[in-house]
N, C-alpha and C positions, 0 to 999 in steps of 0.2 A: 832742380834740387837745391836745396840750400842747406846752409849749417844749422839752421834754427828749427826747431817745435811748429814753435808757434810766432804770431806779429810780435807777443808780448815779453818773447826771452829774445827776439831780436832788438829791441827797443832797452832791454835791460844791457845789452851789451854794447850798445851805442852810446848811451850814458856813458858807463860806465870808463870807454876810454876819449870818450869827444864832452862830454858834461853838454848841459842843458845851457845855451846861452841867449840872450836876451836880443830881437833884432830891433839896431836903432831906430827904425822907420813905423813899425806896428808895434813894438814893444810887446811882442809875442815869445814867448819862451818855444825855440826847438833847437835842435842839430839841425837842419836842413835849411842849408843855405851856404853864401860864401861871405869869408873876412875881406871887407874894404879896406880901404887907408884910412876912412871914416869909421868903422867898425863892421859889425855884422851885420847882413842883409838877410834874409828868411828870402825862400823861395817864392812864395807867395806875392812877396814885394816887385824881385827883380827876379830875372832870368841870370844865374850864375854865368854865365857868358857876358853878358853886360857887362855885370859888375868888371870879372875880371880884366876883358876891354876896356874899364872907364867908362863906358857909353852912360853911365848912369851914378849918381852921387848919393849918400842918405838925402843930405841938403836938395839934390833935385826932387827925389823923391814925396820930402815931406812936402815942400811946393805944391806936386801933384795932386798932393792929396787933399789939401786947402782948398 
């Protein structure tokens, strides 16, 4: 059970206290993800556990992607 309707009154209310932020690696706009010491990472990118470990950099990242 959750608090929400629907996907799309959850996503309004995630906005609305987290904002849409930009992740340094994909330059993909979402919430989902974690802030580095380098900035934002998207899920997509890294595994939140990395990040927060260090195991993983934007800088290493964009490398990988090269």
């Amino acid at each position: 059970m959750t608090l929400f309707a629907n996907v799309k009154e959850e996503e309004s209310f995630q906005e609305m206290f987290y904002g849409v932020v930009t992740c340094e690696v994909c330059k993909s706009e979402t919430q989902n993800g974690t802030m580095s010491e380098d900035g934002f990472i998207c899920r997509n990118c890294a595994s939140p556990i990395d990040v927060l470990f260090k195991r993983v950099t934007v800088k290493s990242l964009i490398e990988k992607i090269k």
